[in-house]
N, C-alpha and C positions, 0 to 999 in steps of 0.2 A: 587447564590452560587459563590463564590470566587473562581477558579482555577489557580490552579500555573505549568507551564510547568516545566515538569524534564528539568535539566538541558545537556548540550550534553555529558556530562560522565556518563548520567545515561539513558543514551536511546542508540537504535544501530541509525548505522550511515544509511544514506539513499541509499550506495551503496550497505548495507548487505541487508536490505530492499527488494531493487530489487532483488540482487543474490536470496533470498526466495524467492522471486516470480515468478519467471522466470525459479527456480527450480520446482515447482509446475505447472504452465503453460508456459510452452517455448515461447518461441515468441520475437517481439522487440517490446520494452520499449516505447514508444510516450509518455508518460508523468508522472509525477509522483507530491505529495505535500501532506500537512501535514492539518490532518484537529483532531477536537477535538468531540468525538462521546461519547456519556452518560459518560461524565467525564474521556475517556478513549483517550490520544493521538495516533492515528493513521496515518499510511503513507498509500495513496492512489496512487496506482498505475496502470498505464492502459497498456495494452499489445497486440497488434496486430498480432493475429497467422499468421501459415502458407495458414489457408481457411479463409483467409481475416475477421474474425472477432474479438473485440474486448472484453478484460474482463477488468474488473475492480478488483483487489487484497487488499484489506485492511489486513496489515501488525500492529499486536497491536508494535507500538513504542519502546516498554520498556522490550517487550518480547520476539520479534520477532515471536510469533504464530498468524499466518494467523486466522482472524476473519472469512473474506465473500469474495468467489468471486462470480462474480456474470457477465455475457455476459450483456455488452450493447446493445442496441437497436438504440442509438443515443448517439453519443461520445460531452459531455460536458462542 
């Protein structure tokens, strides 16, 4: 199957991105990037709280509605 990325004026930007994530689960940011999940672009975000652990935030690209967060086990 052929996919075609939105182009950047049709997705948010990756600092709103985090701003949603980080709204959701507070913490600092250590990493962030863009990956493509059952045809849907997403921004993958990792967040290191305050009790030393991390999440991961998938942010849908184009909508800005948080798909999954989910606590790592092993950040990689």
């Amino acid at each position: 199957m052929y996919m075609v990325m939105p182009s950047p004026n049709q997705r948010i930007s990756p600092q709103h991105a985090m701003q949603i994530a980080v709204q959701r689960v507070p913490g600092q940011i250590i990493h962030y990037g863009m990956d493509m999940e059952n045809g849907t672009l997403i921004y993958e975000i990792f967040i290191l709280t305050a009790h030393n652990k991390i999440y991961e935030v998938e942010v849908n690209a184009k909508t800005g509605v948080i798909r999954k967060i989910e606590e790592e086990n092993d950040y990689d």
